[in-house]
N, C-alpha and C positions, 0 to 999 in steps of 0.2 A: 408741015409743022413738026412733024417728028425728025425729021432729016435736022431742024435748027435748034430742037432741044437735045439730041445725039452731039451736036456743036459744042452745044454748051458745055454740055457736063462734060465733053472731053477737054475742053477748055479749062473747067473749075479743075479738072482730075490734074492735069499737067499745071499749073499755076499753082496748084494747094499753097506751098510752103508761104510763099509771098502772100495770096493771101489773107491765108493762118496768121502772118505777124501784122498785115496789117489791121486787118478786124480786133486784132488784138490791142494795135495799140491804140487804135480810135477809143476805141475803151477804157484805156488808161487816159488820152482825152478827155474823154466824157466826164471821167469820174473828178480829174482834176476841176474842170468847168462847174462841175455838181457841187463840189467843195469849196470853191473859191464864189460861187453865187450863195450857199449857206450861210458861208462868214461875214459876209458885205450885205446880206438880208435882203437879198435883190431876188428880183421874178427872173425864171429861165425862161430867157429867148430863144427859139431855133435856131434862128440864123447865127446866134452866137456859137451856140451850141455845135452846128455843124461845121461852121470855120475853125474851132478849137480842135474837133477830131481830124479835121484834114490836113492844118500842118502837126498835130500832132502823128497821123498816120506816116507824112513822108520822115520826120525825122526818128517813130519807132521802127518804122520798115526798113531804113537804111543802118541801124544799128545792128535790129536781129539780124538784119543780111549778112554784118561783118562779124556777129557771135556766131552764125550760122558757116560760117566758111569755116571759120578759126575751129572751131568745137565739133562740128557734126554732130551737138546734141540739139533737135527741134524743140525739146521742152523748156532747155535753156535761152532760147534763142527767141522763143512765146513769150517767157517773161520778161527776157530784158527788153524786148521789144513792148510788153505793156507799159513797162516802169520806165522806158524812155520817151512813150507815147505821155506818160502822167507826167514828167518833170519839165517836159518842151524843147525846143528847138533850143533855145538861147544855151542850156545848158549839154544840150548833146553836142553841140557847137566845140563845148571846151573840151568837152568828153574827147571827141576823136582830136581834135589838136592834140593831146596829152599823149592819145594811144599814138599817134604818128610822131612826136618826139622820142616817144620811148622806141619805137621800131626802128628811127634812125640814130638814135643817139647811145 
């Protein structure tokens, strides 16, 4: 048992970053799900709940990754990673369309 909790935390220890932004942005997630169930007066579901932080995790993860390469600052790379976790996929969508026209154009 100790041998697989030794595992673990060297696992969490070499991953941090990744997981830093993703925990991150499930929370930007969550909070947008929180928000947009307040205003429509609706009861929070889990399952709702946890499908909102999950595509919102892949598409704040894959942003902080490309703030993270570009910048080397992790705190920058947290936030953008929440605040693209809170806005959603549809719109991080256009986000990197945009950054990949400006890179080549």
């Amino acid at each position: 048992m100790d041998e697989a909790l030794k595992a673990i935390a060297k696992y969490i220890a070499e991953h941090f970053p990744i997981i830093s932004l993703g925990l991150a942005a499930a929370f930007g997630g969550l909070v947008r799900y929180l928000r947009s169930q307040k205003y429509q007066n609706k009861a929070v579901r889990l399952g709702e709940a946890l499908l909102e932080m999950a595509s919102s995790c892949i598409a704040g993860t894959t942003v902080g990754l490309i703030v993270l390469h570009y910048s080397d600052n992790p705190v920058l790379a947290m936030a953008v990673a929440s605040y693209a976790g809170h806005i959603g996929a549809s719109k991080i969508y256009l986000l990197i369309n945009k950054l990949i026209e400006r890179k080549q154009g």
